[in-house]
C-alpha angles and dihedrals in degrees: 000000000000094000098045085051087058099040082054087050094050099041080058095060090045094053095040087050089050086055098053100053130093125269109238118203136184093236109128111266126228107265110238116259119251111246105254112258125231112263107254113218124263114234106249109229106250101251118249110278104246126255111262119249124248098272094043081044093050095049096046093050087069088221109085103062099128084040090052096041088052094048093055091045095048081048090231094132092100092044092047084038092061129096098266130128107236139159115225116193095198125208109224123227090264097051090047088054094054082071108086123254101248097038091052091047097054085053099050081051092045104067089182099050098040096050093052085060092051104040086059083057084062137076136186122247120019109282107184125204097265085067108061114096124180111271102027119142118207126184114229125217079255092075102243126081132249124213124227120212121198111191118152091350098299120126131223140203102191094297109344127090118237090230083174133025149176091036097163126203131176089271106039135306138289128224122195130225133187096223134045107243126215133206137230102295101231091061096043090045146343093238115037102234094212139049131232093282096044090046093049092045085054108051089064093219101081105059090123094051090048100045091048083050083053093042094051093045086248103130100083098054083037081059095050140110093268124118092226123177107219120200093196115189113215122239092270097054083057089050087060094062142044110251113224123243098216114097092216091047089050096045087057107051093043090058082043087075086041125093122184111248139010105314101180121195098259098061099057104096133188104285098009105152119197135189110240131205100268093058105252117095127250117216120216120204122174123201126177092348091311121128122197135173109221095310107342125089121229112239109177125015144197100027090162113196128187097273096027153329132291129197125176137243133191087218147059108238113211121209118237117262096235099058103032103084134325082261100057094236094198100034090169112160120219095283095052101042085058097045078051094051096055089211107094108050092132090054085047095048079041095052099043082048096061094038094243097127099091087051091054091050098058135096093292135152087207133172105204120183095205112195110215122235092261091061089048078045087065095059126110120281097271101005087108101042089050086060110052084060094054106066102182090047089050098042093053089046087054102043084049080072098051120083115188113239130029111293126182131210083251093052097042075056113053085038098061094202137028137198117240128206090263092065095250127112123244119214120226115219122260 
């Protein structure tokens, strides 16, 4: 009895314990979620090294040595260095080494002098190449302007061709040029530091002009005291004509672009008419702001130098015969004054096709109205082909532009009206 009391006991607790415990089933339970793991960063890209600015530019482009050197001397690097914008038209080492040595070494020891060269090399803001137009004027952060020229897609700075351009750099662009260009004299010194020659050997544009001076024995009068005015054609304009081997034909023609004193741009006035050097008289005429000398236009004014004053033309000017000697130094008929000029070689192709070239070239007096390439240029697409194969067409067109006798603009004027060659009149304008 005393051992069934204890076994019921016992069955109680086992029954009370199986209760209590949990029910276990076969349903799936939940996986355990992963601890979340710490973020690992993220490399940051390494940012864009900056563009170089226009001095560091100009020293790793190998090219700008004499540039960089003048800078530093003119202790201009902190001011090129800063945020700017600027636009920088960059000699390169060639143009720099047209200037001669002396010349070059008494700038890099003059600071005053040589940053005001370069400083005409700078504008302010970033002007990039799609923005120049023929004809613009920019001031530099020298204080005076320089004038851009646009003709058959070449650029120019005054003088100097853009040979480069839209070099960026962190602080604004570079442009380069093949000549050093120089501004007006009273706003680079008071006192300009080179003469004419020097002037003209320094620009870079002018080594045709210089060496005929050489060649005529020029140089020393064009070093002297003077003042002289210089109208100085470029390179190019030399390209255009055939320079004369003789040394007295040569003198001639080179003081023929010479006037005694200053003659500064504003005084030249439409029909103003000066003796030059060489004896015979230049005549200025000025249209739509454009100033030309006889037939050549003016295309930069006012280079003052330290014994005169120099402005540049795109052509070779000839004295006349008459007034150039007693002997006529540049005795050149029709033809060859034409072939001289460079600016008639469609009236020339158009002469030698109709056979007329003998009979201009004969004793004359003879008025010819030559048109220039650019206005056989405006004719329609074949006309001229079609006549210069037609040679009796072509001749009649031609004599139609040749008056007998020497007639000047004053005598087609007051005329009113001359007769031509071809027997009909031609009607001067009002």
């Amino acid at each position: 009895m005393k051992y069934g009391s204890l076994i019921a006991l016992l069955l109680v607790v086992v029954m009370v314990m199986a209760a209590c415990a949990p029910v276990v089933t076969t349903e799936q339970q939940p996986a355990a979620t992963p601890a979340p793991q710490e973020a690992q960063p993220t490399a940051t890209p390494e940012p864009a090294a900056p563009a170089m600015d226009i001095v560091d530019t100009a020293v790793a482009a190998g090219s700008f040595n004499t540039l960089v050197a003048a800078v530093q001397a003119a202790g201009l690097v902190d001011a090129l260095k800063g945020d700017g914008p600027f636009t920088v038209f960059a000699p390169t080492d060639d143009a720099f080494a047209a200037i001669p040595a002396d010349t070059l070494n008494a700038l890099l020891a003059d600071p005053e002098a040589l940053s005001q060269i370069l400083l005409y090399h700078v504008l302010p803001g970033k002007v990039m190449a799609e923005s120049v137009a023929d004809g613009l004027m920019a001031d530099t952060l020298q204080g005076a302007p320089v004038t851009f020229s646009v003709m058959d897609g070449k650029a120019m700075i005054n003088d100097a061709t853009i040979v480069a351009t839209d070099i960026e750099a962190s602080n604004g662009v570079i442009h380069v040029i093949d000549a050093v260009i120089l501004p007006p004299a009273e706003a680079a010194s008071e006192e300009p530091a080179m003469d004419i020659v020097d002037t003209a050997i320094a620009a870079g544009s002018f080594n045709t002009l210089v060496s005929a001076v050489q060649a005529a024995g020029l140089e020393e009068a064009l070093r002297g005291e003077g003042p002289f005015t210089v109208f100085a054609p470029t390179d190019e304009a030399f390209a255009a004509v055939t320079i004369p081997a003789d040394i007295e034909t040569l003198t001639q023609i080179l003081l023929y672009h010479v006037l005694p004193g200053k003659v500064m741009a504003e005084s030249v006035a439409d029909g103003l008419s000066v003796d030059t050097l060489q004896g015979a008289p230049v005549t200025f005429s000025v249209m739509d702001g454009k100033a030309m000398i006889n037939g050549a236009t003016i295309v930069t004014t006012d280079i003052e130098t330290s014994n005169g004053v120099i402005h540049v033309i795109d052509a070779v000017i000839l004295p006349p015969a008459e007034g150039a000697a007693e002997e006529p130094a540049v005795a050149m008929d029709i033809v060859d004054t034409a072939i001289a000029a460079g600016s008639f070689n469609t009236l020339l192709a158009a002469v030698q096709a109709a056979g007329l070239e003998e009979a201009l070239r004969g004793e004359g007096p003879l008025t010819v109205f030559a048109p220039t390439d650019e206005a056989f240029a405006k004719l329609p697409a074949g006309t001229l082909e079609s006549l210069l194969a037609d040679t009796e067409a072509l001749t009649n067109i031609l004599l139609y532009h040749v008056a007998e006798g020497k007639l000047t603009a004053k005598d087609v004027s007051e005329r009113g009206f001359i007769t031509t060659l071809l027997d009909a009149p031609w009607l001067s304008p009002p």
